[in-house]
C-alpha positions as CSV (number, residue, x, y, z in Angstrom):
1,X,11.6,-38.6,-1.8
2,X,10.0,-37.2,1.6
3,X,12.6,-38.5,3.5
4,X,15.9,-36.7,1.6
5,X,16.4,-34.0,3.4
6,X,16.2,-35.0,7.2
7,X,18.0,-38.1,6.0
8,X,21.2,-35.9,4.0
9,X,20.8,-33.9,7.8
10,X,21.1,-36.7,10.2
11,X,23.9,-38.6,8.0
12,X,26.1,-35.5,7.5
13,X,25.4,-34.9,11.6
14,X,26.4,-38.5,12.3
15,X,29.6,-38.0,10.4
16,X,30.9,-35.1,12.3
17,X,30.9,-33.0,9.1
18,X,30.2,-29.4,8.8
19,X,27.7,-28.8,5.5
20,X,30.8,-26.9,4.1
21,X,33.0,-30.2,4.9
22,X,30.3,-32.5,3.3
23,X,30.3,-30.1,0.2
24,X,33.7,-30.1,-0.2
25,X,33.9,-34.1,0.0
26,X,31.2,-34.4,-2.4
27,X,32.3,-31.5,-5.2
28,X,29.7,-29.3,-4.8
29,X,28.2,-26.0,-3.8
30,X,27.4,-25.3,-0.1
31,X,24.2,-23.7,-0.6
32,X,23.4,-26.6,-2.6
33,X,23.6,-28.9,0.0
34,X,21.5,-26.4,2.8
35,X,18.9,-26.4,0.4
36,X,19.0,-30.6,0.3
37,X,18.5,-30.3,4.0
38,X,15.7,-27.9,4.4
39,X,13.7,-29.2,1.3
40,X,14.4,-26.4,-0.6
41,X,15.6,-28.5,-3.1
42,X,15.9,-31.9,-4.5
43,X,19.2,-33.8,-5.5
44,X,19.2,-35.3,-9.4
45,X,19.5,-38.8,-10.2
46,X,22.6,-39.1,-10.4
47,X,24.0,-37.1,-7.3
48,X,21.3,-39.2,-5.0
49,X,24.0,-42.1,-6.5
50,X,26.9,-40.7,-5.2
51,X,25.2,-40.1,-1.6
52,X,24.1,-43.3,-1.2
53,X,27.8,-44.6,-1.9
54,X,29.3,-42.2,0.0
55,X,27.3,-43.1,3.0
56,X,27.4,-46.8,2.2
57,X,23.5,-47.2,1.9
58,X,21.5,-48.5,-1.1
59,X,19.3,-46.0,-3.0
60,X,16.4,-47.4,-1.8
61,X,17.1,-46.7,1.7
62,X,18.4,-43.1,1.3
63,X,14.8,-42.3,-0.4
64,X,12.3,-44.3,1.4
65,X,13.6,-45.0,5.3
66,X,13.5,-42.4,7.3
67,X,16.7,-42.7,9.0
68,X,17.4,-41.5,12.9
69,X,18.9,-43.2,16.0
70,X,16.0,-46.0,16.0
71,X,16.9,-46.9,12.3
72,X,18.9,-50.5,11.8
73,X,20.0,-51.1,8.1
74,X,18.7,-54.1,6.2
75,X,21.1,-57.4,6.5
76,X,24.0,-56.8,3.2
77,X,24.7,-60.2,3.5
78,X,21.6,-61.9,2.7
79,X,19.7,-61.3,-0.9
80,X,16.5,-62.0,0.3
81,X,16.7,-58.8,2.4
82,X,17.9,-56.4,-0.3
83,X,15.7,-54.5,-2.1
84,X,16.5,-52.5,-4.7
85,X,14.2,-50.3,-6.3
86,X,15.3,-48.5,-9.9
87,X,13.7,-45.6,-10.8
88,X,13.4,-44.0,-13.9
89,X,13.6,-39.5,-14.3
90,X,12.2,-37.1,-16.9
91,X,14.4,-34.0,-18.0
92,X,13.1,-32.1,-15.2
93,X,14.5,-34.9,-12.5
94,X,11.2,-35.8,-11.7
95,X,10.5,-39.3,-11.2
96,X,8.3,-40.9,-13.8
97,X,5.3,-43.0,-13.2
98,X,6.3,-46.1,-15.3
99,X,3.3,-49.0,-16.3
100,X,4.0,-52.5,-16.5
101,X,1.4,-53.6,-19.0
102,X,-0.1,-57.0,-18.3
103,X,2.6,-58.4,-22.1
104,X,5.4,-57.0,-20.5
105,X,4.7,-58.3,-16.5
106,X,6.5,-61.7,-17.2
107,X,10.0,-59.1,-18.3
108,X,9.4,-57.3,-14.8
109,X,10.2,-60.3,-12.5
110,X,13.5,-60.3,-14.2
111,X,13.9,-56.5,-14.6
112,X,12.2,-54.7,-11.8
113,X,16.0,-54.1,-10.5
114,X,17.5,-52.6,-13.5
115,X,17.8,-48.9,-14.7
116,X,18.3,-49.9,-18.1
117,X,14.9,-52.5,-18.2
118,X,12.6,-49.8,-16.3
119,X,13.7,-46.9,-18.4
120,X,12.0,-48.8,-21.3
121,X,8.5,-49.2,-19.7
122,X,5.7,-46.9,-20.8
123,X,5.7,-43.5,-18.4
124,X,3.6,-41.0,-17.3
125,X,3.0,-38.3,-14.9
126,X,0.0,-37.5,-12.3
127,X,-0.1,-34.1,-10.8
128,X,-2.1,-35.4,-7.4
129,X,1.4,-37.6,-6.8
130,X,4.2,-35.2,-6.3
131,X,5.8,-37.1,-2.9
132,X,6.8,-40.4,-3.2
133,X,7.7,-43.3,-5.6
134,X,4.8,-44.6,-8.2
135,X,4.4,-47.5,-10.3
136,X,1.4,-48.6,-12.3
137,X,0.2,-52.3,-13.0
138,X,-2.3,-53.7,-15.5
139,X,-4.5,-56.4,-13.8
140,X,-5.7,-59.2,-15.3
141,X,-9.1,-61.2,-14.6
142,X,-11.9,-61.0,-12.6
143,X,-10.4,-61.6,-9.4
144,X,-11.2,-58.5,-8.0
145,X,-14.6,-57.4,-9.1
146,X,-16.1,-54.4,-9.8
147,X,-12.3,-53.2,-11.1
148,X,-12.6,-55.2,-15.0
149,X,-9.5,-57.2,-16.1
150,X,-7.5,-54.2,-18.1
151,X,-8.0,-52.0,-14.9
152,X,-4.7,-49.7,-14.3
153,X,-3.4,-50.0,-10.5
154,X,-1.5,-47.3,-9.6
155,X,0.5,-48.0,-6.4
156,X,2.9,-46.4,-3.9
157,X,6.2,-48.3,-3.4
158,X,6.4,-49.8,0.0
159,X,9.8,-50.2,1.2
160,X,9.0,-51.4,5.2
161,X,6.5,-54.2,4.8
162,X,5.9,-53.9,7.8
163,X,3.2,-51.3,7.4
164,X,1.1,-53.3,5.8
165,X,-2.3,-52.9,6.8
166,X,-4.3,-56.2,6.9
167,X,-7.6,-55.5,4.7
168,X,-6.0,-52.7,2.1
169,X,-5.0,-53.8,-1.2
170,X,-1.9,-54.0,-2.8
171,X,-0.1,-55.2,-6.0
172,X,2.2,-57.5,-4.7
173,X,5.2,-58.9,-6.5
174,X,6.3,-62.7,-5.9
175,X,8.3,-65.0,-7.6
176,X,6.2,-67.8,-7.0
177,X,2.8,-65.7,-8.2
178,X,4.4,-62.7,-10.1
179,X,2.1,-59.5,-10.3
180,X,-0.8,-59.4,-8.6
181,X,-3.7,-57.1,-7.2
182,X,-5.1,-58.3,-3.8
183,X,-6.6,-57.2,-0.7
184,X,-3.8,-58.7,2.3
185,X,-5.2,-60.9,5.0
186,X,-2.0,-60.3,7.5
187,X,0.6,-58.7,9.1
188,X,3.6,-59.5,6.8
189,X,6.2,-61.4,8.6
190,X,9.8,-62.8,6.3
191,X,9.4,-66.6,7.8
192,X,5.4,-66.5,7.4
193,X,3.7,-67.0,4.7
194,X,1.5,-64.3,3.3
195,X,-2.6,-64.2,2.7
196,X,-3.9,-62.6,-0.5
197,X,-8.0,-62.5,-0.9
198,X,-10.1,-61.5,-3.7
199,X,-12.8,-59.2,-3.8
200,X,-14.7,-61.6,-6.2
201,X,-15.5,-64.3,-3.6
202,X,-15.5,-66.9,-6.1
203,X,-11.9,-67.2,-5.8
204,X,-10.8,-68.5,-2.8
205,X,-7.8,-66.7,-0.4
206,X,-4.6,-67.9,-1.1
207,X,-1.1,-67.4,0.5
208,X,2.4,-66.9,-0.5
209,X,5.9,-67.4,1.1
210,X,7.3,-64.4,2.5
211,X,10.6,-65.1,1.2
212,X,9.4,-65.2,-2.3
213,X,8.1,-61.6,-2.3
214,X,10.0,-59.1,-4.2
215,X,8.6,-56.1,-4.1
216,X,4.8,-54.4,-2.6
217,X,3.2,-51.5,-3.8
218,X,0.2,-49.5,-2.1
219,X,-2.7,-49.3,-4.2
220,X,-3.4,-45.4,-4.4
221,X,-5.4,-45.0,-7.7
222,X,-6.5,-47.1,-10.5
223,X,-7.6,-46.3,-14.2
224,X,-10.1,-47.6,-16.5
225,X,-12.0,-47.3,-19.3
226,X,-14.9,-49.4,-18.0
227,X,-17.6,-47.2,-16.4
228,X,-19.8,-48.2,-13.2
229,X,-23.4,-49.3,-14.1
230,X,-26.0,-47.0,-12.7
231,X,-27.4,-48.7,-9.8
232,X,-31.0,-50.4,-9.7
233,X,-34.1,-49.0,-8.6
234,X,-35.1,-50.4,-5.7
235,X,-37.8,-52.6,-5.6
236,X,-41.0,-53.9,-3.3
237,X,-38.8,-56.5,-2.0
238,X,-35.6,-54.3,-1.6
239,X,-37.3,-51.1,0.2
240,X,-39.4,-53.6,2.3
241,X,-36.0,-55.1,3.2
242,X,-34.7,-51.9,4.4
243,X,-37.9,-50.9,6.1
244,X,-37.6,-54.1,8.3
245,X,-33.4,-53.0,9.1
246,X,-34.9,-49.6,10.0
247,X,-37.1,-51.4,12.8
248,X,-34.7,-53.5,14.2
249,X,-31.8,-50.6,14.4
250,X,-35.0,-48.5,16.4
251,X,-36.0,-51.5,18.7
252,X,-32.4,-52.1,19.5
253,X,-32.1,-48.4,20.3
254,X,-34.6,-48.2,22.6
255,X,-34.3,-51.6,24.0
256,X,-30.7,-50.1,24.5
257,X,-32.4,-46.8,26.3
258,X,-34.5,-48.8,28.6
């Protein structure tokens, strides 16, 4: 929820409304909403609810856009471009890490937008994510090698694909391909098709309609049971190897000198 306060700021501002005004509109304390504004503070659940309807914006854009003069809402009109993210709170308003265990990842494509369906999931909290929305995946497979099929992929909601970064990894959501863990090839673009690649290069990269993508989540942290085998002594043939690298990276140096 980084983006609250300068976002309850700039809306109230827009409106022409005094934080008194605002307050009064809304049914609660003044101080209450300074302390929205200057981070001070963070609105529950439920009050986020009745900002976003007061200021006619989905929840997902009130938490995750930052919103200034440059900002353009997403298209009402057309479901392909409205994405809404549910989120589920422990007693303390804090928003819960919730896992979507590989049995329950066929439920998601259906549920991912409702309260009552994400409330259910298994949660958790992590005390190095404190800013921002989180949601953790199971993966499945071998795909992407050295992470073993049973891995945990935790992952940062992305709400503007747009800042995807071709070459970081990402659990991506699809109708077409449900969940799944993969490095992206591209830019992502709504009429393009986008390109997912393995880190096991026995699978091949594949791509994905743009249109048929439901929801991205930044890879941040994953958890696993498996530990990483020691790695091998080197041997003759290695450590000659890297002798010969050493050469060349000197002769290139000082053919780069000369």
């Amino acid at each position: 929820m980084a983006n609250i306060s300068s976002n309850l700021k700039y809306l109230r501002k827009k409106k022409g409304l005094t934080q008194q005004q605002f307050a009064d509109t809304l049914d609660i304390k003044r101080s209450l909403v300074g302390a929205y504004e200057e981070d001070r503070a963070e609105p529950k659940y439920e009050l986020l609810k009745k900002f976003a309807e007061f200021y006619e914006l989905s929840m997902d854009e009130l938490i995750n856009d930052r919103i200034d003069d440059k900002w353009k809402p997403k298209p009402k009109g057309d479901p392909a471009n409205i994405r809404v993210l549910s989120i589920s709170v422990d007693s303390q308003d804090r928003e819960n890490i919730e896992l979507v265990p590989v049995k329950a990842s066929a439920g998601y494509l259906n549920g991912y937008g409702d309260p009552e369906y994400i409330s259910e999931l298994p949660k958790f909290h992590l005390p190095m994510f404190r800013q921002g929305t989180y949601r953790a995946f199971e993966i499945k497979g071998d795909s992407m090698l050295p992470l073993q099929s049973g891995t945990v992929v935790v992952g940062e909601y992305l709400s503007n694909w747009n800042e995807l970064k071709p070459g970081d990894t990402y659990v991506v959501i699809s109708k077409s391909d449900g969940i799944v863990y993969k490095r992206i090839g591209n830019k992502f673009k709504e009429n393009k098709a986008l390109k997912l690649i393995s880190d096991n290069p026995v699978y091949e990269p594949y791509s994905i309609a743009g249109e048929d993508v439901l929801e991205i989540w930044k890879a941040k942290a994953y958890i696993s049971t498996d530990f990483p085998d020691p790695a091998p002594e080197p041997t003759l043939e290695t450590l000659t190897t890297m002798v010969s690298q050493m050469q060349k990276s000197i002769s290139n140096l000082d053919r780069n000198k000369s």
